[in-house]
N, C-alpha and C positions, 0 to 999 in steps of 0.2 A: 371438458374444457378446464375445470378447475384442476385436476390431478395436471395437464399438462404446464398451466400458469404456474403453478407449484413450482413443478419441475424446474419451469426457466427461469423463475426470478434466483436471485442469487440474495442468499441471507446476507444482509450487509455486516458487515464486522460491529460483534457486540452487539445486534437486535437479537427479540425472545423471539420466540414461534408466535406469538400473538401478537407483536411489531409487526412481524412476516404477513400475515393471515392479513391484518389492517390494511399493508400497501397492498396487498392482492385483491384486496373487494375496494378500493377506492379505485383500482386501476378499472376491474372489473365494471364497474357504475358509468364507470366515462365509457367505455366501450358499449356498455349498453344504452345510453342515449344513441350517440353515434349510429350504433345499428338502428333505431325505433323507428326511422324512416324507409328503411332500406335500402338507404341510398347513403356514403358514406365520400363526401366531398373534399375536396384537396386543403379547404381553408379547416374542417372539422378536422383530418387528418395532422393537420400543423398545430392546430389547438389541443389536441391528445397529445404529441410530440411533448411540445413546451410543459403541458400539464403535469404528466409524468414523468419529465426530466425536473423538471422541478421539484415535485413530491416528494421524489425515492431517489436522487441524485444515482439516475442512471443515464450511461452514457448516447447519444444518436442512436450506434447502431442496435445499444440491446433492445432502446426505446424500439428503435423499426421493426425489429425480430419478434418483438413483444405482439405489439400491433397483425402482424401479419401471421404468424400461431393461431394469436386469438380470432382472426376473421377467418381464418380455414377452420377451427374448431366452434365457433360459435354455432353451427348447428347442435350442436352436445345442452347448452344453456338450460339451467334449472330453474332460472329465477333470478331473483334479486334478493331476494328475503335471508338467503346465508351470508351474502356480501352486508347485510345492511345490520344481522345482528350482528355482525363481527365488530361493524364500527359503533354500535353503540355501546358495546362493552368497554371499548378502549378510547370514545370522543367524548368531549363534554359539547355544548351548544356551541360555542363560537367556531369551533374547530368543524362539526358539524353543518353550520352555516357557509363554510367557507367551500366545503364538497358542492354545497348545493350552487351557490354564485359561480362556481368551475363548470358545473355542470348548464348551466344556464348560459356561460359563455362560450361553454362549444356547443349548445343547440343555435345561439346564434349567429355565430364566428363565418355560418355559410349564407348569411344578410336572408336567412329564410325561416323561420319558426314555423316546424312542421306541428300538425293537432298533437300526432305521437309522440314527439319529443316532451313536449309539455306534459302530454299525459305521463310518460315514464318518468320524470322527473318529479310531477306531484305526488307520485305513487311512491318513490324514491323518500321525498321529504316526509310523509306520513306513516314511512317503515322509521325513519329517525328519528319520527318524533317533533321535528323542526315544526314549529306554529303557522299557521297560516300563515300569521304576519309579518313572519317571517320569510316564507316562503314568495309568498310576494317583494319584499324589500329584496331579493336577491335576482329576483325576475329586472325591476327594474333597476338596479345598480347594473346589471349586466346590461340591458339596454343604454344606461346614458355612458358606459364604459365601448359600447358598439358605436354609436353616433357620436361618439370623439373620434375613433378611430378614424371614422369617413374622412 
């Protein structure tokens, strides 16, 4: 899976190979939530979209092409643990924090908070480093950002 993400993202003009490596295990982290239910919903799917259109100013369709790779090859999946030192090499905390609250908003973007979700996301935060207290202030920002939405 990772040799194939590689392959498709395109080095943006002027990023290093460790820019590169960054946007691929932050993309990487979203898609692994998403998957931890096994179930990968239309409103999660929109919330990956925007996510990584946003992150790595990619366009719709590479964003779609992106997505759809990664869900035929996510059998391949090693882990989480290379995605996550990647970003601690290159994040400082807020920047960190801010993966975590993305991640929290497409666990709940399908008005559902599966056990797994939460579990990969804790497990996620405590590969980063992210504090408890953290860890929770982004749980609930993401909630009172879900319940505006309604």
């Amino acid at each position: 899976m990772l040799r194939r993400l590689l392959d498709f993202l395109k080095e943006p003009e002027g990023a290093t190979d460790k820019e590169r490596m960054v946007m691929l295990a932050a993309a990487a982290l979203l898609l692994e939530v998403a998957w931890a239910d096994q179930d990968i919903s239309e409103a999660e799917l929109a919330t990956i979209e925007r996510q990584l259109g946003k992150q790595f100013g990619l366009s719709r369709d590479d964003v779609n092409e992106l997505i759809e790779e990664s869900r035929q090859n996510h059998g391949n999946s090693v882990g989480v643990y290379s995605y996550t030192r990647n970003i601690n090499d290159a994040w400082d905390e807020p920047r960190k924090f801010e993966l975590i609250l993305a991640l929290w908003r497409l666990a709940l973007s399908d008005d559902q908070l599966h056990r797994y979700e939460e579990h990969t996301i804790r497990r996620i935060a405590e590969l980063l480093y992210v504090s408890h207290t953290r860890f929770i202030e982004a749980k609930l920002k993401a909630k009172r950002d879900a319940a505006a939405r309604s």
